[in-house]
N, C-alpha and C positions, 0 to 999 in steps of 0.2 A: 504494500500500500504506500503510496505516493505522501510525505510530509508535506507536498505546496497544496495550496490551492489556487484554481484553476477561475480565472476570470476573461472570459470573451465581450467583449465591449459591443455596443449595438451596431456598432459600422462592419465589424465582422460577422456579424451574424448576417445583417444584410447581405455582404458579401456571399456568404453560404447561402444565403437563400435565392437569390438570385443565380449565382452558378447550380444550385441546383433543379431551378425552374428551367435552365435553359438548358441541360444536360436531359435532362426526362422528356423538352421537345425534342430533342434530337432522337431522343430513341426511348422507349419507355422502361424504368428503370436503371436507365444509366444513370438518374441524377440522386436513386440511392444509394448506388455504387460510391460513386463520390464520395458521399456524407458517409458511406462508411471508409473509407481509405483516410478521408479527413480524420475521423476519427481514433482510425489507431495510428496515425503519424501523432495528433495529439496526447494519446496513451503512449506514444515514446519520449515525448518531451517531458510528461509528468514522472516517468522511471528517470530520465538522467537529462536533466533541460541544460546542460554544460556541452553536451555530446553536439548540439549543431553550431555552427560557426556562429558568431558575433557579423554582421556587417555592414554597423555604423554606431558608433558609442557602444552601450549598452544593447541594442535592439538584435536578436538572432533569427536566424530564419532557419526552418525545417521545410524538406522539401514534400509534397504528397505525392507518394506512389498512383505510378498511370496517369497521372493526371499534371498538367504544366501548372502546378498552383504552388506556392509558398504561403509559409503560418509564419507572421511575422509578430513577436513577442518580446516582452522584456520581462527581467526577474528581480524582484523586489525582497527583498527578506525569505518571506515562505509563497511570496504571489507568483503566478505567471500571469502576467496579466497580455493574452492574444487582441491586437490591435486591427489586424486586417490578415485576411485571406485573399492573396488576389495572383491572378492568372501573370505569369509570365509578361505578358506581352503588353501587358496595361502598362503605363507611365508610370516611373516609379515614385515621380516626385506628388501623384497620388496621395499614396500612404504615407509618405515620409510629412505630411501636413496635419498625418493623424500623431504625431508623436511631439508634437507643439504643445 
């Protein structure tokens, strides 16, 4: 069992929910696939949130299997606090607005 606790902020939840609406138009069930792959990439950050690279101050990214998306987090004490989930290809100065 994981000592951090695990906070996803509303902008990534969006993220997740919208990649998973657009994942499920593309084919049905693919946008649970996702949310499940999201999830045990999250279930590895909560066993050892040190193990993914750092790549800006503080902020680390995990990458999600199958899928071109990044969990991008920071770690606070015992927090992970997940700021954004976002695809590859989107602009990264994006999310880098959510960490202001």
């Amino acid at each position: 069992m994981s000592s951090y606790r695990l906070i996803i902020n509303p902008f990534a939840e969006l993220d997740l929910q919208v990649a998973y609406e657009w994942y499920d138009l593309k084919k049905e069930g693919l946008g649970k696939e996702f949310l499940l792959e999201v999830e045990n990439t999250i279930n590895r950050i909560l066993k050892n949130p040190q193990q993914f690279r750092t790549i800006k101050k503080q902020i680390r990214m995990a990458v999600v299997k199958r899928f071109p998306f990044g969990i991008f987090y920071v770690i606070r004490e015992e927090v992970i606090n997940v700021f954004a989930v976002f695809h590859f290809s989107r602009n990264p100065k994006s999310w880098t607005k959510r960490t202001k």
